[in-house]
C-alpha positions in Angstrom: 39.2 12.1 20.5 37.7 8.8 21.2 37.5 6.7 18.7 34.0 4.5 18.2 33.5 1.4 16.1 29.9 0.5 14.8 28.9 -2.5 13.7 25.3 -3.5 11.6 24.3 -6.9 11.8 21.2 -7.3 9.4 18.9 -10.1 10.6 18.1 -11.9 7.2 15.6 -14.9 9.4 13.3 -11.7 9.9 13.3 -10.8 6.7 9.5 -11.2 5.3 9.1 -11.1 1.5 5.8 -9.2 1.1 8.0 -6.3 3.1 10.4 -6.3 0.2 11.1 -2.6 1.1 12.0 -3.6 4.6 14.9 -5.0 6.4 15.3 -5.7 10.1 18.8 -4.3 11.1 20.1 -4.8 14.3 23.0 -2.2 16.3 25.0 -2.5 18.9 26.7 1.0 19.5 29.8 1.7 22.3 28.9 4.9 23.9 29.5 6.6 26.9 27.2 6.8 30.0 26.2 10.4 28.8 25.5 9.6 25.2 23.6 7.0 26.5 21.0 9.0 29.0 20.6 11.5 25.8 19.4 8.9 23.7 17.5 7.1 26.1 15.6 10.3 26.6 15.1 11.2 22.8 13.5 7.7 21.9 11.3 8.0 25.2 10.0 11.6 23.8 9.8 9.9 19.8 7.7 6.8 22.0 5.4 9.2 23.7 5.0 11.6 20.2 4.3 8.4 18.3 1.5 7.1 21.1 0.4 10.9 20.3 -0.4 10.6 16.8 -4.1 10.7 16.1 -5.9 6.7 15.4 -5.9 6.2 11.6 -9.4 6.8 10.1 -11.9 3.9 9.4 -13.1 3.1 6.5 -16.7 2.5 5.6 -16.7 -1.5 4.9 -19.9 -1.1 2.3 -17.8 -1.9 -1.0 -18.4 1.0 -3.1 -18.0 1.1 -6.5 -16.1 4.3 -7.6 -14.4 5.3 -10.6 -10.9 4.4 -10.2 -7.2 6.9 -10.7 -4.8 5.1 -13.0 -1.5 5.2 -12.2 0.9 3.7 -14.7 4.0 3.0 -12.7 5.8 2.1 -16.6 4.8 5.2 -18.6 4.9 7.6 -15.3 1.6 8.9 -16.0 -1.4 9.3 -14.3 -4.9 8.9 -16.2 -8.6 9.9 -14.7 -11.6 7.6 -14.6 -12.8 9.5 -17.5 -9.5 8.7 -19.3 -7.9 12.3 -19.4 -3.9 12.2 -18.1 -2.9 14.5 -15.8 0.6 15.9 -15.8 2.4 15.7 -13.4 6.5 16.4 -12.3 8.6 13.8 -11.3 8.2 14.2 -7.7 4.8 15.2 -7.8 3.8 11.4 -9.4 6.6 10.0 -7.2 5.3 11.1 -4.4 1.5 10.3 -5.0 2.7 6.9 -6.2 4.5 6.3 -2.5 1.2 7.5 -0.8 -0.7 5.1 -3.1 1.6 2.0 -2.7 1.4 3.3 1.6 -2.6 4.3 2.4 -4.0 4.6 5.4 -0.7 5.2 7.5 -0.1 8.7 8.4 3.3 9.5 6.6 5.7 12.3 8.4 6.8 14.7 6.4 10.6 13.9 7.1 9.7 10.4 5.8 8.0 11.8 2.8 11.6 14.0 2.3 13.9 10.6 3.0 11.6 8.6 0.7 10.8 10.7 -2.2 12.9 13.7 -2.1 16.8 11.5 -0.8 16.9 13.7 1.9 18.8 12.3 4.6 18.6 15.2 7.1 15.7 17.0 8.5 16.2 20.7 6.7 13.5 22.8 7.7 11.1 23.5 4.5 7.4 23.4 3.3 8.7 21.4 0.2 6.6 18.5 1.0 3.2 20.8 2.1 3.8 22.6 -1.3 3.5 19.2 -3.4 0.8 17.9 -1.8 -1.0 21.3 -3.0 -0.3 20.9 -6.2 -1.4 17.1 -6.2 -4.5 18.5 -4.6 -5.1 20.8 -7.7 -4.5 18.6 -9.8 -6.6 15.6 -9.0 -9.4 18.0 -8.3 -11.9 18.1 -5.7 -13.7 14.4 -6.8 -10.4 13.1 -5.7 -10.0 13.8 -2.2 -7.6 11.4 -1.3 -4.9 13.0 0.5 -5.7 13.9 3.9 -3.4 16.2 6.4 -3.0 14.5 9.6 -2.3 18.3 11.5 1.6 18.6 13.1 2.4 15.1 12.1 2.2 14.4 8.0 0.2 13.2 5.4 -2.2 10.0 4.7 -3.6 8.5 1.5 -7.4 8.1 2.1 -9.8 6.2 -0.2 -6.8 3.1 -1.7 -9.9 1.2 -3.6 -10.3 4.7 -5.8 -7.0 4.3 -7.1 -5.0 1.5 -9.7 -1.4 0.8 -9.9 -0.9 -0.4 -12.9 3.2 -1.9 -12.8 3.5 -2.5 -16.6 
């Protein structure tokens, strides 16, 4: 067996600080000529799926004043405009708290797994479909703000009708 060595070389210059979340991580990989066609052709198909993925929506630029979700990153809760909480699990607030802090990108379900669930491979499950069902419930019709972006993931609509509240 060939044995392979693999360096990381993070790029600290790129680094911006409003991307806190984000680091710029450079690879050089020693492969052989094989490896190398097979990966060339798997980031080709990932380039041509991603040029695939439906235009994010526009939003209407007529501020509108709307009552406002409350989501109190602190306390883990999650209050309506008309000041009832709703409870929610763990995952279920982490994972509307990723869309919120994330709207208007479409968000893949494996990146949904990865960032709320730890996942780190790509199991086949509806886990992720199921959640976003519940959150749906939960908020209630008035609060359509998840929207299903169809064979691709999910994107947080309508940011200005939602509050983060860090402390």
């Amino acid at each position: 067996m060939e044995k392979r060595a693999m360096t990381l070389d993070p790029t600290t210059a790129d680094f911006a600080p409003e991307d806190a979340g984000l680091v710029e991580v450079t690879a050089r990989f020693v492969v052989t000529r094989e490896d190398l066609g097979l990966l060339e052709r798997i980031l080709t198909r990932n380039a041509e799926l991603r040029e695939a993925i439906p235009a994010q929506s526009t939003v209407d630029a007529t501020p509108v004043e709307s009552p406002k979700l409350r989501i109190l990153v602190a306390g883990r809760q999650i209050v309506r405009p008309d000041g009832t909480h709703i409870r929610f699990t763990r995952l279920e607030f982490d994972l509307l708290l990723f869309l919120a802090r994330n709207p208007g990108r479409v968000h893949h379900r494996n990146t949904l797994l990865a960032a709320v669930w730890d996942f780190s491979s790509e199991p086949r499950t509806r886990t992720v479909d199921v959640h976003v069902r519940r959150l749906r419930n939960k908020l209630g019709p008035e609060m359509d703000l998840i929207t299903t972006v169809r064979g691709v993931g999910y994107r947080l609509d309508h940011a200005e009708r939602i509050r983060i509240i860090t402390d």
